[in-house]
KOLGU-613106 format. One record per residue: y, z, x of N, C-alpha, C in turn. Coordinates in steps of 0.001 Angstrom, whole numbers, padded with zeros to 6 digits, always signed. Layout:
% residues N
YZXYZXYZX...
% end
This chain:
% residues 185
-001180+000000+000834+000000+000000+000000+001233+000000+000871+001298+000629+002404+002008+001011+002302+002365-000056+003504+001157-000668+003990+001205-001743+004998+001865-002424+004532+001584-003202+003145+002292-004591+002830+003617-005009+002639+004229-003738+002926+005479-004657+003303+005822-004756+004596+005169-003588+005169+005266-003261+007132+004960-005049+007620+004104-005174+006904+003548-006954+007248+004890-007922+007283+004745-007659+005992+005862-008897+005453+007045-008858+006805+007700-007627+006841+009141-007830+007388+008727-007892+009197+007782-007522+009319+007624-007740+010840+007066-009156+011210+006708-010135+010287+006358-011393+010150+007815-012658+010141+008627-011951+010055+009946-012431+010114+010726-012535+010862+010246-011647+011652+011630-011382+012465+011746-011987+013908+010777-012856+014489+011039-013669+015644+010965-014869+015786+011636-015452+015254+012054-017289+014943+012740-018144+015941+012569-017433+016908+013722-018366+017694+013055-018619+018940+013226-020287+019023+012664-020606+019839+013727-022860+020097+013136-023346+020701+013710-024554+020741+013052-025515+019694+014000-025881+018817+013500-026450+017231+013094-027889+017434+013224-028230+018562+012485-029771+019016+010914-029561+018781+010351-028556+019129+009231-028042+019584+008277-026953+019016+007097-026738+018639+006394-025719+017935+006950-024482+018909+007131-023385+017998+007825-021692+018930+006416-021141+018308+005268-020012+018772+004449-019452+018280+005142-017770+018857+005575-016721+017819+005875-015854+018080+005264-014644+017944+005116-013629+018021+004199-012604+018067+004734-011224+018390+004165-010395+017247+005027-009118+017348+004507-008426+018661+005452-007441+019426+005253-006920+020403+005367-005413+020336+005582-005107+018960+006006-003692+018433+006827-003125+017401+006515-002594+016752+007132-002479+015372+006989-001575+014662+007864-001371+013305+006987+000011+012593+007464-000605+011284+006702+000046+010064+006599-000214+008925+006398+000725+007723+007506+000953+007393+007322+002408+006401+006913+002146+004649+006979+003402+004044+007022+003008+002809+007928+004630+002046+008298+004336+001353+008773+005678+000828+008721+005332-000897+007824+006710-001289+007442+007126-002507+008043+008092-003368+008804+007769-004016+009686+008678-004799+008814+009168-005864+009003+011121-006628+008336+011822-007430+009662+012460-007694+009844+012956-008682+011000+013533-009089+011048+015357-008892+010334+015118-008376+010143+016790-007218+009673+016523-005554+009846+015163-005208+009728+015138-003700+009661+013748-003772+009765+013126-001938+009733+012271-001585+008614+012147-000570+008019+010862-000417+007163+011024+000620+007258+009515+001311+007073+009658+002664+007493+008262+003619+006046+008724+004919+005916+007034+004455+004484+006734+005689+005208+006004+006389+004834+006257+007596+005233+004844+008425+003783+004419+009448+003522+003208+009395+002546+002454+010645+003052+002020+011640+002834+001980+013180+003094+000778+014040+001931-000313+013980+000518-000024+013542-000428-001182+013696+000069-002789+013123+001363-002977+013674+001246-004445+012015+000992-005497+013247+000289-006393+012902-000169-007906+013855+001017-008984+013110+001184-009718+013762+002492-010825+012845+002255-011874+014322+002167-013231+013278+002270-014399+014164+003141-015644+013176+004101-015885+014223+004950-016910+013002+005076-018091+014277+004939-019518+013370+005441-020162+014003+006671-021547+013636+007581-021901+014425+008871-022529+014347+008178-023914+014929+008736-024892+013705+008103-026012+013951+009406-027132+013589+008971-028448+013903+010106-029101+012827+010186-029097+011641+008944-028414+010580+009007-028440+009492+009483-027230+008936+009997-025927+009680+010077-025008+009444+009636-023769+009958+009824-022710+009299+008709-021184+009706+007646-021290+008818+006348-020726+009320+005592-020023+008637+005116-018987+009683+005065-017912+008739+004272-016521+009045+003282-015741+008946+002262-015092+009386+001522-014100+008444+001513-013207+009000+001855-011807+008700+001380-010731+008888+000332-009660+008032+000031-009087+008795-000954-007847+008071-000929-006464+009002-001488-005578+008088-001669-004035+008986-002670-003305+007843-003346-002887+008611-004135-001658+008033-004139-000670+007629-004159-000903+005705-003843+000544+005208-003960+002102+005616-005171+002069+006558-005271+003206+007052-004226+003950+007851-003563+002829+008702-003104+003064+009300-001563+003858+009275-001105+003935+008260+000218+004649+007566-000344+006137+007690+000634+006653+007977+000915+008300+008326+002057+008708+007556+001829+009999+006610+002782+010459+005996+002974+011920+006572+002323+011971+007754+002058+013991+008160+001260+014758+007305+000805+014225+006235+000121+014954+005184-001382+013924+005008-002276+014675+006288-003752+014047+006245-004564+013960+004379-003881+014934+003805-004423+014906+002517-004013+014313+001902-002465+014223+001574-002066+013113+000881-002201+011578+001258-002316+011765+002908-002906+010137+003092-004275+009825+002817-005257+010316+002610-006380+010467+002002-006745+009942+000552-005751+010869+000042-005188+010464-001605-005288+008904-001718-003931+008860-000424-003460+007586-000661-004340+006500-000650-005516+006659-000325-006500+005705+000768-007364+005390-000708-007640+006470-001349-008718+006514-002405-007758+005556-003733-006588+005994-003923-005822+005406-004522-005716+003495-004777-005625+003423-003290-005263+001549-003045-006948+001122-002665-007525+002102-002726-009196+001628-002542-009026+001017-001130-008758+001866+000200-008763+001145+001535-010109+000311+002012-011461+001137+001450-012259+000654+002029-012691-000695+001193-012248-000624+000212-012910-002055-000354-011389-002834-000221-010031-002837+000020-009152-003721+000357-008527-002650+001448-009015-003249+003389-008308-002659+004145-006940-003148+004213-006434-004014+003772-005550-004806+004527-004313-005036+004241-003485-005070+003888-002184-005651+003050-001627-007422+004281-001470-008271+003770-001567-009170+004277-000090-009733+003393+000577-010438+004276+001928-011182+003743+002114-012802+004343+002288-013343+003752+002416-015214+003918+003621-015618+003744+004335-016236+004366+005452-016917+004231+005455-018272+005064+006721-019263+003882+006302-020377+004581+008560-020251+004393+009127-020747+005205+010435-021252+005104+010903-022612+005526+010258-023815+004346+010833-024836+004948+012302-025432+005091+012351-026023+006333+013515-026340+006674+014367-025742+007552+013670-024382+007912+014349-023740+008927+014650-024036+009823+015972-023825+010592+016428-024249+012061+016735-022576+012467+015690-022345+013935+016357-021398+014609+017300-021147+015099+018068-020386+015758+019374-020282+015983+019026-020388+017778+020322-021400+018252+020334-021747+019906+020710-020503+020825+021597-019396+020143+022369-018350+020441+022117-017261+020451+022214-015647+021442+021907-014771+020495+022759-013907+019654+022633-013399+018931+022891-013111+017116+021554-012969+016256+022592-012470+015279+022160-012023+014052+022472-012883+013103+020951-013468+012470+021306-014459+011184+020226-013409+009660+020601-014039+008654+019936-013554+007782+018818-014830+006775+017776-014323+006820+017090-016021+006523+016229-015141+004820+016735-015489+004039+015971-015662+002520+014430-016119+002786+013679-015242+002510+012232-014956+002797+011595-015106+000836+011179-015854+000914+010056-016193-000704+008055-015990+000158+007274-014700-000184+006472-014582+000346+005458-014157-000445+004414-014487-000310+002789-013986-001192+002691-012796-000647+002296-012098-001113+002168-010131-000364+000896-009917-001652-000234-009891-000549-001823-009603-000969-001787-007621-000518-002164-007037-001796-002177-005693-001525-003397-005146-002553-004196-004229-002195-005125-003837-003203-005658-005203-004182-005746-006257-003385-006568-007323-003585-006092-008086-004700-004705-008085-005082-003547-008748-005805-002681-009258-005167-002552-010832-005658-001291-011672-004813-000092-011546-005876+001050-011211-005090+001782-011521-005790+003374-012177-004697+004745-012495-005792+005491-013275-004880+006699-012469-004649+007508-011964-003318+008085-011117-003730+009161-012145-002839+010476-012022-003141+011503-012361-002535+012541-011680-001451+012912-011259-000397+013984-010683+000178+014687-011459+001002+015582-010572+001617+016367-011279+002893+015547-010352+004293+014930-011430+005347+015027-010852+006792+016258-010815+007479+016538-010142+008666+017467-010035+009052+017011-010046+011042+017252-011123+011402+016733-011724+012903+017477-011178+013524+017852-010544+014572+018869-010464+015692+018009-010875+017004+018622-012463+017410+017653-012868+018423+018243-012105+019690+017838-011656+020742+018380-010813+021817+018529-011836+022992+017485-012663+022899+017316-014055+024273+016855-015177+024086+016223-016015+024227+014876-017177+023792+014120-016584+023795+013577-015008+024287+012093-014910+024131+011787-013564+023442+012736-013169+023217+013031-011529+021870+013516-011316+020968+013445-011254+020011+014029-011096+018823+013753-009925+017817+014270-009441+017163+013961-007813+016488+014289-008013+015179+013429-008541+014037+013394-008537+012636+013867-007160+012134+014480-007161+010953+014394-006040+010585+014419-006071+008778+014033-004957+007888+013804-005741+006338+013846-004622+005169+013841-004637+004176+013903-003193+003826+013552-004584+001611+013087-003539+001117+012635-004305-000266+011718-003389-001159+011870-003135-002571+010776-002488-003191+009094-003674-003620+008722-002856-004407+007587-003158-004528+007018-002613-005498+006238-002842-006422+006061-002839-007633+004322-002384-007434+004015-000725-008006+002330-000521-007794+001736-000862-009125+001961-001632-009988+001421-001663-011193+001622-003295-011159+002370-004164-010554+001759-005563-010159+000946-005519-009182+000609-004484-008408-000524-004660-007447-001957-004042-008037-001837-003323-009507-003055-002956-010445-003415-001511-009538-002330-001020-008866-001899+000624-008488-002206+001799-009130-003110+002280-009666-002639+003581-010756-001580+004669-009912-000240+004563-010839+000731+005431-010250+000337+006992-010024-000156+007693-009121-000398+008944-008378+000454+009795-009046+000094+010953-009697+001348+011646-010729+000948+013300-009837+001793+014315-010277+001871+015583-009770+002665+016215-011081+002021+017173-011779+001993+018178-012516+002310+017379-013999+001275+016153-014166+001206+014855-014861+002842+014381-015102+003226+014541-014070+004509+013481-014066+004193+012405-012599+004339+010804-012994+003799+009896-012500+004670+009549-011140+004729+009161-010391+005539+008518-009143+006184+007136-009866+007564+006964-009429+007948+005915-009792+007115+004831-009044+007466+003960-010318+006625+002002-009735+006568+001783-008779+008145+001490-008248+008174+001249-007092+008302+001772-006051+007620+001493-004784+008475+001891-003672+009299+000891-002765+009675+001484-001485+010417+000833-001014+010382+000683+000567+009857-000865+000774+009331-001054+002494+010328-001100+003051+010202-000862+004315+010997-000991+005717+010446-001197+006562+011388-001779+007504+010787-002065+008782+011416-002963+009594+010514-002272+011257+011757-003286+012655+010572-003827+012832+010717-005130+013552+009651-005663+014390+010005-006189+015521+009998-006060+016667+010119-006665+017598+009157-007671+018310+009927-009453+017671+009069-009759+018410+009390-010639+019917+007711-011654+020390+008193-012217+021639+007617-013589+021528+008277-014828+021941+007366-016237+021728+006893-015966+023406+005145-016507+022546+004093-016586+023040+003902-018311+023656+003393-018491+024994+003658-020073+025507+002832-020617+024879
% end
């Protein structure tokens, strides 16, 4: 649950490369949170496991990332436990995100651009399409540091909302995340 957006936004964020030419980029480090609002507390996982490979072509970006539900830490081994039984980890480990951006041109410079992201985000074994803005800050030709922030909806992912003293957790939560990535030769 809490991967799939850690995916998504770290799948974004290293586009820059020379647009004559295929760029294959690859995260080099990153983190990916989620924060769960209850109207008597808050709770925030964050992962570094997310894998992300995008590549810059003449036709555009495409991306995929993923990370392993397990892999989110909230400090609370029990409530991540919860969490695990909840999104059914062992029968869907994965949260997985797809993006395709045609027409993209990387940027020659470094800066900060903002690129409109339309992406499939597979979670608890439901596709669905979610829209945001990434936010690139390329550092050189060969670094760049995505960064992304977006809710998410646990009842389009077929979620049963986790309740405490039968009052339910709101729908949504809300991903974040840096990724730093590096093109790969």
């Amino acid at each position: 649950m809490r991967t799939f957006l850690m995916t998504m936004v770290v799948a974004i964020a290293g586009l820059w490369a020379n647009s004559s030419q295929a760029a294959q980029w690859a995260a080099k480090q990153g983190e990916v949170s989620y924060k769960l609002v209850h109207k008597m507390h808050e709770v925030e996982g964050k992962s570094v496991k997310v894998e992300v490979v995008a590549v810059v072509d003449a036709s555009g970006l495409k991306l995929m990332a993923r990370a392993p539900v397990i892999s989110f830490d909230s400090g609370n081994g029990n409530r991540d436990a919860h969490m695990l039984e909840v999104v059914e980890g062992a029968k869907f480990p994965l949260v997985v995100i797809k993006a395709a951006v045609p027409g993209f041109v990387p940027p020659t410079t470094p800066g900060k651009v903002k690129i409109p992201v339309t992406a499939e985000i597979e979670f608890h074994g439901v596709k669905g399409v979610k829209s945001f803005e990434l936010e690139v800050d390329l550092k050189d030709a060969t670094t760049a540091v995505a960064t992304f922030a977006f809710p998410v909806s646990l009842t389009t992912h077929k979620i049963e909302r986790p309740s405490l003293l039968f009052i339910p957790v709101d729908d949504d939560i809300t991903i974040t995340g840096s990724i730093t990535m590096e093109s790969k030769p």
